[in-house]
C-alpha positions as a Markdown table, in Angstrom:
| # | Residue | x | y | z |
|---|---|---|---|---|
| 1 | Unk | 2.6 | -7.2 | -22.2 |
| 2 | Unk | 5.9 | -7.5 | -21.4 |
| 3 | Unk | 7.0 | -8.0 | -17.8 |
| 4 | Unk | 9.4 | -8.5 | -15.3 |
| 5 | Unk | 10.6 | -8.8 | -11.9 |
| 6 | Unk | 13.6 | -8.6 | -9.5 |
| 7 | Unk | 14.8 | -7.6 | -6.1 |
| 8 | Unk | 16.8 | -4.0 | -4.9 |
| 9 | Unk | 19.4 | -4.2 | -2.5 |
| 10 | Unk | 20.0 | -1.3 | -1.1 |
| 11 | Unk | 23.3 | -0.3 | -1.3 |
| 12 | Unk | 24.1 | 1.5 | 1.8 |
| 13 | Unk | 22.3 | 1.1 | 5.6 |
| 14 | Unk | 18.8 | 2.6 | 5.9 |
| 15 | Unk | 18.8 | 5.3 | 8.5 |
| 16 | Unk | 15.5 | 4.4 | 9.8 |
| 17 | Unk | 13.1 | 7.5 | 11.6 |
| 18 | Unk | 13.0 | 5.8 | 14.8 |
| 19 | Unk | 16.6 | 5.5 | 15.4 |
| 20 | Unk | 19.4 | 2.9 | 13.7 |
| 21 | Unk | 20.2 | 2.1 | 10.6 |
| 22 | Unk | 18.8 | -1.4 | 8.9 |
| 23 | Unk | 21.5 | -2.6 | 6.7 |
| 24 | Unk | 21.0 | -5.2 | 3.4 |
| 25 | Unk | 17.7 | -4.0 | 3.1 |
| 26 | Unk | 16.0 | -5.2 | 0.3 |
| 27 | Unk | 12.9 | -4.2 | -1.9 |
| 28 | Unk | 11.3 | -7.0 | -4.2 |
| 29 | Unk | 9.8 | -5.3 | -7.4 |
| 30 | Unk | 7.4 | -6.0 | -10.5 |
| 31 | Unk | 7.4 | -4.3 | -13.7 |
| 32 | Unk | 5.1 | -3.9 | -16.7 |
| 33 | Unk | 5.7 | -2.6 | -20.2 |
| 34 | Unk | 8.9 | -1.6 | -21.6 |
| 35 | Unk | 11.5 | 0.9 | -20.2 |
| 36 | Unk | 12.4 | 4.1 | -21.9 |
| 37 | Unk | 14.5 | 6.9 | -20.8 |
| 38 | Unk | 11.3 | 9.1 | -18.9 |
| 39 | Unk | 8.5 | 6.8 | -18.9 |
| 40 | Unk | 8.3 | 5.1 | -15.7 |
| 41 | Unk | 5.2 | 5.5 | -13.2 |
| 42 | Unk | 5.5 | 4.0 | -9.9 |
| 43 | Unk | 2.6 | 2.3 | -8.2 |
| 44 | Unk | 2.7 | 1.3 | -4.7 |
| 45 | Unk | 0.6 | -0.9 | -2.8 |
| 46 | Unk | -2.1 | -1.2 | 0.4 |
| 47 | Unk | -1.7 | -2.9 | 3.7 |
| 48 | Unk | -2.4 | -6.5 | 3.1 |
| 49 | Unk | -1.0 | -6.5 | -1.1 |
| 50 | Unk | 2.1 | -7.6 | -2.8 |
| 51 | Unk | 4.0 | -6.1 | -6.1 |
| 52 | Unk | 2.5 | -8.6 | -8.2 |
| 53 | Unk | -0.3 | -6.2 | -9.2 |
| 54 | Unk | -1.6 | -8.3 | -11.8 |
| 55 | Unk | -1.5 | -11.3 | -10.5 |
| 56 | Unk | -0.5 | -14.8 | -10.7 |
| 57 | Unk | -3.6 | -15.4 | -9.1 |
| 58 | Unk | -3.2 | -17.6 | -6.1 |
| 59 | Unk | -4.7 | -20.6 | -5.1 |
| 60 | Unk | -6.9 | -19.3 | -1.8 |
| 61 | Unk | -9.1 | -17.5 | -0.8 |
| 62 | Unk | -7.0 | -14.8 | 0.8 |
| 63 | Unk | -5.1 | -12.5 | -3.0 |
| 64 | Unk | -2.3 | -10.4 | -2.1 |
| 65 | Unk | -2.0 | -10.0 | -5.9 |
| 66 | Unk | -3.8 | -9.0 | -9.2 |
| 67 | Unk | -5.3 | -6.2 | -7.6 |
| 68 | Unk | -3.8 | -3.7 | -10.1 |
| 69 | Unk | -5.8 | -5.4 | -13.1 |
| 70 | Unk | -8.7 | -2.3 | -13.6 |
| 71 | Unk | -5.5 | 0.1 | -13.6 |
| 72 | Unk | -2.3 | -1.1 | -15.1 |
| 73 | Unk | -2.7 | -2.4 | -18.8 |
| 74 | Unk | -3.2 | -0.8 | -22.5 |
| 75 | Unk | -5.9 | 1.3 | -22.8 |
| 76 | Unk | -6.1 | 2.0 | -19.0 |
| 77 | Unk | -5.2 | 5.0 | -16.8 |
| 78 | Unk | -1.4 | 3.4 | -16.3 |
| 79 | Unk | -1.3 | 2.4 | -19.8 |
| 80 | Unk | 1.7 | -0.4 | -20.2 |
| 81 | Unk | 1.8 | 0.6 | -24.2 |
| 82 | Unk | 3.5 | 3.8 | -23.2 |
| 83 | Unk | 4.5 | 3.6 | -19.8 |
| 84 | Unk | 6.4 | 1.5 | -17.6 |
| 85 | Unk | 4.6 | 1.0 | -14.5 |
| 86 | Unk | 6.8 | -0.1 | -11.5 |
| 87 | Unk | 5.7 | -1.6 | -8.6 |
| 88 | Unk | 7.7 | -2.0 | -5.4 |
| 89 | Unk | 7.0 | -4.5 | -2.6 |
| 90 | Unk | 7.0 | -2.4 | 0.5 |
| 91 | Unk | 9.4 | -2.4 | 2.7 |
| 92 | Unk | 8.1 | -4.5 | 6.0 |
| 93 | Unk | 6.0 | -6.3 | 3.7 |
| 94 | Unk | 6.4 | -10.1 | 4.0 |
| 95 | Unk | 6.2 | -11.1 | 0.1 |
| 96 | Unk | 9.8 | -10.4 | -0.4 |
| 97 | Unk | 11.1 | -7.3 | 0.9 |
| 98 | Unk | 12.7 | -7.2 | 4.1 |
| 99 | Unk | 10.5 | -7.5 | 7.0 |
| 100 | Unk | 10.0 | -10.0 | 9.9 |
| 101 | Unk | 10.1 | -13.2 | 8.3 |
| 102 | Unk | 13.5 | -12.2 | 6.1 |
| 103 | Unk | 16.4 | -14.1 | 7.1 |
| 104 | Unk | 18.6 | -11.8 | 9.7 |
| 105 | Unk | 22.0 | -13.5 | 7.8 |
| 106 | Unk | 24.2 | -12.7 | 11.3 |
| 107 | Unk | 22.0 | -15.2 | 13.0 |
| 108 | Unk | 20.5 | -17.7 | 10.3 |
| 109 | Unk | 17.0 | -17.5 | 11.2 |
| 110 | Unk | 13.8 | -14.8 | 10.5 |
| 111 | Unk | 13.9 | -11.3 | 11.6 |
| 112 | Unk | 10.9 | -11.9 | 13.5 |
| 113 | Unk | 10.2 | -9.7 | 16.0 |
| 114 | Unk | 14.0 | -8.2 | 16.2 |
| 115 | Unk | 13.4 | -6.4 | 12.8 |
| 116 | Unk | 13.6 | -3.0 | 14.3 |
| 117 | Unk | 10.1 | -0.7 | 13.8 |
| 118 | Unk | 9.3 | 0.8 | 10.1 |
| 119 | Unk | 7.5 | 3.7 | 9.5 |
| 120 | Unk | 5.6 | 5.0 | 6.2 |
| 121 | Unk | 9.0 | 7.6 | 5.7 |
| 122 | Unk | 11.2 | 4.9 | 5.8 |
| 123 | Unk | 8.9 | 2.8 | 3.1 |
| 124 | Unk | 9.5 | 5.9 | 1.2 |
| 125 | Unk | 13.0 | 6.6 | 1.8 |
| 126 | Unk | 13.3 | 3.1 | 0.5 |
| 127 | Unk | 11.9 | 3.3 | -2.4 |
| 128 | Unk | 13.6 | 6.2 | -3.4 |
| 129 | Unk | 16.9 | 4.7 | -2.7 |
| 130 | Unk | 15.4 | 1.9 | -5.4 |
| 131 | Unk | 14.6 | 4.6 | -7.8 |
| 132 | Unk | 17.8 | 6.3 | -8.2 |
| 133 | Unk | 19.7 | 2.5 | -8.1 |
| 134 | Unk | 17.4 | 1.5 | -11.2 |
| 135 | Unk | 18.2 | 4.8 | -12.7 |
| 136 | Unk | 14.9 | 6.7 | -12.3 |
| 137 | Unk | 15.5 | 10.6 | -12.0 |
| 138 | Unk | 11.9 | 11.6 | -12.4 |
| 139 | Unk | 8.3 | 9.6 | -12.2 |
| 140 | Unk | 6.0 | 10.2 | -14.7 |
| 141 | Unk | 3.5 | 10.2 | -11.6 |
| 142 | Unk | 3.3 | 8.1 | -8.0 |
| 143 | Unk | 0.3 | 6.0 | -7.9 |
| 144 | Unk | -0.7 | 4.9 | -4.5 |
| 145 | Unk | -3.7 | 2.8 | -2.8 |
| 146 | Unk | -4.5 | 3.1 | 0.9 |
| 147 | Unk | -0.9 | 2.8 | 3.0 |
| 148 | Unk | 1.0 | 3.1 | -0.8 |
| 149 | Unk | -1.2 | 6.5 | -0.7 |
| 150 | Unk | 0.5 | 7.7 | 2.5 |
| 151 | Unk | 3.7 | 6.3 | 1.1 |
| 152 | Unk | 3.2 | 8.0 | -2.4 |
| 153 | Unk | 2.5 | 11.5 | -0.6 |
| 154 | Unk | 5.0 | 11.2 | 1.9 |
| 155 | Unk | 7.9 | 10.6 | -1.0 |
| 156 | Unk | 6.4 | 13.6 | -3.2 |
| 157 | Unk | 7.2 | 16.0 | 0.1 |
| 158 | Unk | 10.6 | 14.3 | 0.5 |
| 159 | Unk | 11.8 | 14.1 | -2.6 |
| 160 | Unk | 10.0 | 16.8 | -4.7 |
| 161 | Unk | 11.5 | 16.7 | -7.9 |
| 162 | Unk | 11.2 | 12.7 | -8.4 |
| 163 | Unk | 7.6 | 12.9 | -9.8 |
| 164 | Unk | 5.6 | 15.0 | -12.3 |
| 165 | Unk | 2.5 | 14.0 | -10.7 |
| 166 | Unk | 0.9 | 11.8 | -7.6 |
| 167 | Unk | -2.4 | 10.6 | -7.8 |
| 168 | Unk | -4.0 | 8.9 | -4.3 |
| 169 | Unk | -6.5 | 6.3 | -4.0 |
| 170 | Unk | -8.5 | 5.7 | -0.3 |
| 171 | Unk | -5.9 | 7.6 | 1.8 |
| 172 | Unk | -5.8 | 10.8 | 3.0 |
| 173 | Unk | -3.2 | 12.9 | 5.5 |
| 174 | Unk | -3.3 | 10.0 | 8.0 |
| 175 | Unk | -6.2 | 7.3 | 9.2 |
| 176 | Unk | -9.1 | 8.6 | 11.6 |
| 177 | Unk | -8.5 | 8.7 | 14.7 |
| 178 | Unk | -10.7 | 5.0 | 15.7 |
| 179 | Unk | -8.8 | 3.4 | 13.5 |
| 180 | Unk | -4.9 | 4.7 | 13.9 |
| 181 | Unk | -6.1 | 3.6 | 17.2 |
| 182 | Unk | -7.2 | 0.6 | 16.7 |
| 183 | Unk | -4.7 | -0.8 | 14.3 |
| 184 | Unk | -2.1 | 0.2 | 16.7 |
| 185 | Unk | -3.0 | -2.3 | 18.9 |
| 186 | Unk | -2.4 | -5.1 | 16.8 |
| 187 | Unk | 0.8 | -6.0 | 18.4 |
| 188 | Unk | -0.6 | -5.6 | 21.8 |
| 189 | Unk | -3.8 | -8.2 | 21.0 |
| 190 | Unk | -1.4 | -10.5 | 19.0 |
| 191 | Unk | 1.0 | -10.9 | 22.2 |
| 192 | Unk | -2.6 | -11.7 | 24.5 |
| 193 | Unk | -2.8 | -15.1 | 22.2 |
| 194 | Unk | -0.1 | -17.4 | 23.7 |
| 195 | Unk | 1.2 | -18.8 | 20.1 |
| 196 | Unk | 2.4 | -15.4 | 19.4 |
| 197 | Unk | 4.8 | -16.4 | 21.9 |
| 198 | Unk | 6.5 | -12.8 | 22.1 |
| 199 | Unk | 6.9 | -12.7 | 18.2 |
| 200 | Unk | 9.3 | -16.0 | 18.4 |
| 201 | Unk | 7.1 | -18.7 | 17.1 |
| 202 | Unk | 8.3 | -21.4 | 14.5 |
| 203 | Unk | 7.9 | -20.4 | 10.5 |
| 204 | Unk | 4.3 | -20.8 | 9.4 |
| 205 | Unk | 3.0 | -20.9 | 12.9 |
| 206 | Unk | 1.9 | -18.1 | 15.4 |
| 207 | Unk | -0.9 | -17.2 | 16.6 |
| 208 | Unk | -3.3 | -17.8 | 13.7 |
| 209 | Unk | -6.4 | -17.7 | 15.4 |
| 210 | Unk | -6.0 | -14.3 | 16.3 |
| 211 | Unk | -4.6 | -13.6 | 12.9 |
| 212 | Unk | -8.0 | -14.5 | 11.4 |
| 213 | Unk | -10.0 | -12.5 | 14.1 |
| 214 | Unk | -7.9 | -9.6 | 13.3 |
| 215 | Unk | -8.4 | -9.5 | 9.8 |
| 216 | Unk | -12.0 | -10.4 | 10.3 |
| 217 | Unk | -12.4 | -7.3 | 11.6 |
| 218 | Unk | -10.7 | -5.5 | 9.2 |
| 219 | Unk | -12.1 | -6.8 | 6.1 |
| 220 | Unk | -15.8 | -5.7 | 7.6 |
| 221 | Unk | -14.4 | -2.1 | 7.9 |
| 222 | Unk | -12.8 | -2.4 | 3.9 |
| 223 | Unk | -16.1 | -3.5 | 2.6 |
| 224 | Unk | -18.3 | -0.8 | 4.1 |
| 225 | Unk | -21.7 | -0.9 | 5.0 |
| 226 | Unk | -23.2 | -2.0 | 1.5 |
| 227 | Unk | -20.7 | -2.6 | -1.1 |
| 228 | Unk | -20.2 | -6.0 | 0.2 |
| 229 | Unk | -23.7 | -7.1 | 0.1 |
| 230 | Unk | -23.9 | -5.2 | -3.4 |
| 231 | Unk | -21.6 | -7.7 | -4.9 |
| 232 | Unk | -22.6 | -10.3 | -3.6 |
| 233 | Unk | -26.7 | -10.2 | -3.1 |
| 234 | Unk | -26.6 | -13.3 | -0.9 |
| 235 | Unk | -25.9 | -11.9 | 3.1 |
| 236 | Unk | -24.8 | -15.6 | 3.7 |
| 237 | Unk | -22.6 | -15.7 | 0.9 |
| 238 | Unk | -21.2 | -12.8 | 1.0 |
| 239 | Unk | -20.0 | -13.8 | 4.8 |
| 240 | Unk | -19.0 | -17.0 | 4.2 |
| 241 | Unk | -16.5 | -15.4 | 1.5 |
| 242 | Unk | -15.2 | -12.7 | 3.8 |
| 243 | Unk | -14.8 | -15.9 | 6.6 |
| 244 | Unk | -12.8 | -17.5 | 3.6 |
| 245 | Unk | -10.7 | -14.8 | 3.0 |
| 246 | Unk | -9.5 | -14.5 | 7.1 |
| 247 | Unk | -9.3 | -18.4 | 7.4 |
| 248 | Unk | -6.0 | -18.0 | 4.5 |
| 249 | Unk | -5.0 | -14.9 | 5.6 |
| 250 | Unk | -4.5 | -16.6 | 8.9 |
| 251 | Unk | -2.2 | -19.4 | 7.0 |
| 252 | Unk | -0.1 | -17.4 | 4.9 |
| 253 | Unk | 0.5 | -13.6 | 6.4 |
| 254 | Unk | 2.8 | -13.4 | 8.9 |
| 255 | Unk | 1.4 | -12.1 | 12.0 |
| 256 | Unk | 4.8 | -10.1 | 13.0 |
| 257 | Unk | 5.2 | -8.8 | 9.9 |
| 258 | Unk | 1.0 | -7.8 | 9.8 |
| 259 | Unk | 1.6 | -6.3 | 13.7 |
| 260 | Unk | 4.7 | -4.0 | 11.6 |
| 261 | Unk | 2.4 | -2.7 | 8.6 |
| 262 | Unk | -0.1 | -2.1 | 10.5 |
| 263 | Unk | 2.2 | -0.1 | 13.4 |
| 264 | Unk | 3.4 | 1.8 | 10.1 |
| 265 | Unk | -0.3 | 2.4 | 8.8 |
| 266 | Unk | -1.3 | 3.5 | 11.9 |
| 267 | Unk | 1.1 | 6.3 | 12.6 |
| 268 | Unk | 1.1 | 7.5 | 9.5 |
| 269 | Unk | 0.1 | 11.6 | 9.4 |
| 270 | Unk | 2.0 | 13.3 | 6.5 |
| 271 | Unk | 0.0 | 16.2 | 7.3 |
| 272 | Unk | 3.4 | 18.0 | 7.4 |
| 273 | Unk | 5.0 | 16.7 | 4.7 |
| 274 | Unk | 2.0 | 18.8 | 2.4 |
| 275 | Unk | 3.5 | 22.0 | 2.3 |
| 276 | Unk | 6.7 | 20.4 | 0.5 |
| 277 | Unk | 4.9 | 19.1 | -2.3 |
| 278 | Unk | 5.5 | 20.1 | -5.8 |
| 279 | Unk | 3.6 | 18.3 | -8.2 |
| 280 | Unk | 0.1 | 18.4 | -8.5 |
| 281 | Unk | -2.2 | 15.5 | -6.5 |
| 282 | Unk | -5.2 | 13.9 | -7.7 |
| 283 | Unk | -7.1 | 12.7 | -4.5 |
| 284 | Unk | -9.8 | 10.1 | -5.0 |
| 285 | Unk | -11.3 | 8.1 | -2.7 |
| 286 | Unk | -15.3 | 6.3 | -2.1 |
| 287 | Unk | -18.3 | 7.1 | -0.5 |
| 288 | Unk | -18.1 | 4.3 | 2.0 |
| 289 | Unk | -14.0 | 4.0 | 2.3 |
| 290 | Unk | -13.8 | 3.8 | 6.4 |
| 291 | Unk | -10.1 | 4.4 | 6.1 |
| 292 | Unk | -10.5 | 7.3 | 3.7 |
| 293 | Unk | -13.7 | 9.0 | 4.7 |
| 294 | Unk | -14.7 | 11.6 | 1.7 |
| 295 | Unk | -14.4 | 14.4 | 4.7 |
| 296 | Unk | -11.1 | 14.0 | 5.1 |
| 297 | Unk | -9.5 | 13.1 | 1.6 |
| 298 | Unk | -11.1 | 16.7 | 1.7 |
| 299 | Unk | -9.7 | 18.3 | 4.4 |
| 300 | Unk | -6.1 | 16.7 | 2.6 |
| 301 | Unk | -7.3 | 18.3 | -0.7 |
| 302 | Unk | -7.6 | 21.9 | 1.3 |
| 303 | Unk | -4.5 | 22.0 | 3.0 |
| 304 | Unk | -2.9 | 21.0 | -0.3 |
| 305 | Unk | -4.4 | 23.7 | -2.1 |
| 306 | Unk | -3.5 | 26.4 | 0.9 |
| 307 | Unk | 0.0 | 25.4 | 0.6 |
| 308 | Unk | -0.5 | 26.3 | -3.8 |
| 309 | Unk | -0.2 | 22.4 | -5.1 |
| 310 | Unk | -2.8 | 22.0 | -7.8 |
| 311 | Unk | -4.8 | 19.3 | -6.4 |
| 312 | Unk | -8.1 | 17.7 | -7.5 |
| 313 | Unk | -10.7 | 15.3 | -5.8 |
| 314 | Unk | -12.6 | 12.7 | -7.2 |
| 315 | Unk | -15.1 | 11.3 | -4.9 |
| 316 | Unk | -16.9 | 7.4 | -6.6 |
| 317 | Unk | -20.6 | 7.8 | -5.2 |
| 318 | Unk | -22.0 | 4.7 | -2.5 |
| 319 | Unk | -21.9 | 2.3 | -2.7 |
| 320 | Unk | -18.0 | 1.9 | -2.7 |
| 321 | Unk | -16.1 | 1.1 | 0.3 |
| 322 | Unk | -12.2 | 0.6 | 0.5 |
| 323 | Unk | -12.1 | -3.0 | -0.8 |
| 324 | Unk | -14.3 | -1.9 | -3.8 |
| 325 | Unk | -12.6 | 1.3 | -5.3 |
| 326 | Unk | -10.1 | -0.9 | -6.8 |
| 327 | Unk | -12.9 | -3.3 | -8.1 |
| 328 | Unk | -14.7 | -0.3 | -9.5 |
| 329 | Unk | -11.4 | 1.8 | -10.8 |
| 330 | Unk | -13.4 | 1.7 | -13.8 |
| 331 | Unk | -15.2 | 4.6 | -12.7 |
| 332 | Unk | -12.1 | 6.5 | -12.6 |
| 333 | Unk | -10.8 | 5.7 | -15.6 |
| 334 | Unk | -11.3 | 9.3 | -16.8 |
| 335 | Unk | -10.4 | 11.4 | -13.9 |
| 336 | Unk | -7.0 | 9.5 | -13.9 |
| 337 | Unk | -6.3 | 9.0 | -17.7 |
| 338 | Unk | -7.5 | 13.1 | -17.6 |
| 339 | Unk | -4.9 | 14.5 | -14.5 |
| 340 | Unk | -1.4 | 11.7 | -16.2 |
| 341 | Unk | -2.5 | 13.4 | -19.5 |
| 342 | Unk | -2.4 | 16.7 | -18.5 |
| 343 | Unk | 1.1 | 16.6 | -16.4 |
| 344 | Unk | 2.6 | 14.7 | -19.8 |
| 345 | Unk | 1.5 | 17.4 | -22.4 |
């Protein structure tokens, strides 16, 4: 498969939502299969992943990539032998786009906690500005997973003639209410551990500890009640993996740049944003997701409909929390090889 990768400056200040303008923004991107004048699909990614959605795999515990490898390839739903599929690295997110730990050039060090606040419309703003620098007029669809879901639907109402279709995986209008709640603190309980040190600690430290309780706590909520244990049918093992998994997140994610995405997930509610959407949405989510609760991935589905978008649900039955609906895309091979066929013929 051919592949490649690059970085997107953008080539005027980003008028951010909040107020401002961030200027020499930057979006790191991957690529996979061959470019042709209509064939690109964009894929955006979740909270904690890069655009290196099939991988090098890395060496711990902790994968920000690869996690595209049960959709992007030939003979699967973002099939690379007739599509290119284009992944962007989120703006905010720390494996090469701006964010936190980018280096603010007027004052030779990181960003930190100076990089002013991002929201999911300015993620998509961004990318758009990528799309028409790399030539892209219209999408053959917007693929999203969790906060790429937000960012996918959010870009489809702002931009309504950039896609043909937008399919979204374990994300709904906006996060339930616990949880926009709780990830909102993130910041707040970060700055309670004195190595946050108000967001100015040295590179690679910070306030790791924290870092690893945090994402502790979020991993439990991504596996769901049973989907965890289902992989893996040893309890112990299955926690020792998931302690693992925090102790590298803890040494490699930044934890201003995690207090950012997570600020950006948690305020997320394109509920608006629904009306404006053209193309038709294929909503899919599982039985367990805690961020995407089958309820309301409906409830999105309805007001998409009321507004006259042809949307679709796809619901993968339990067990199949957040973590495993890309483990077990396999199971919607057909629902998402059926709605991309359907918009191309």
């Amino acid at each position: 498969m051919y592949q490649t990768t690059g970085s997107y400056t953008l080539p005027v200040a980003l008028p951010l939502e909040e107020g401002g303008l961030l200027g020499g923004a930057s979006l790191s991107w991957s690529a996979y299969g061959e470019r042709s004048d209509d064939n690109v699909a964009v894929l955006l990614h979740d909270l904690a992943h890069s655009h290196h959605a099939l991988g090098p795999v890395e060496p711990g515990a902790f994968q920000s990539s690869g996690w595209g490898a049960e959709l992007v390839g030939e003979g699967l739903p973002l099939d690379t032998s007739a599509l290119q599929v284009l992944v962007p690295n989120l703006l905010g997110s720390p494996f090469g786009s701006t964010s936190p730990v980018t280096i603010d050039t007027q004052v030779g060090r990181p960003y930190g906690p100076a990089l002013p606040t991002v929201t999911v419309t300015d993620m998509a703003r961004a990318v758009a500005a990528m799309l028409r620098g790399m030539k892209v007029e219209r999408a053959r669809a917007l693929v999203g997973v969790g906060l790429g879901g937000l960012v996918a639907l959010q870009l489809a109402a702002l931009f309504p003639e950039l896609t043909t279709a937008v399919v979204v995986l374990g994300a709904a209008k906006a996060l339930p209410e616990t949880l926009r709640e709780r990830l909102g603190l993130t910041r707040q309980v970060l700055r309670q551990d004195p190595d946050f040190r108000d967001g100015h600690y040295a590179p690679g430290q910070g306030p790791k500890r924290t870092l690893r309780k945090l994402r502790l706590e979020y991993l439990r909520l991504l596996q769901g009640p049973d989907s965890f244990r289902c992989m893996d049918p040893s309890v112990a093992a299955a926690e020792q993996a998931l302690e693992a998994d925090a102790d590298a997140f803890a040494e490699t994610f930044d934890a201003n740049a995690w207090a950012l995405l997570c600020t950006a997930y948690a305020g997320a509610d394109v509920t608006d944003g629904l009306t404006k959407i053209r193309a038709p949405v294929l909503l899919a989510t599982g039985a367990d997701d805690a961020l995407a609760p089958p309820s309301r991935v409906r409830d999105t589905y309805h007001l998409l409909s009321a507004a006259g978008v042809r949307a679709h649900y796809q619901e993968v039955p339990e067990p199949c929390g957040h973590a495993s609906l890309l483990r077990q895309a396999g199971r919607l091979h057909r629902p998402i090889r059926d709605f991309l066929r359907r918009r191309s013929s």
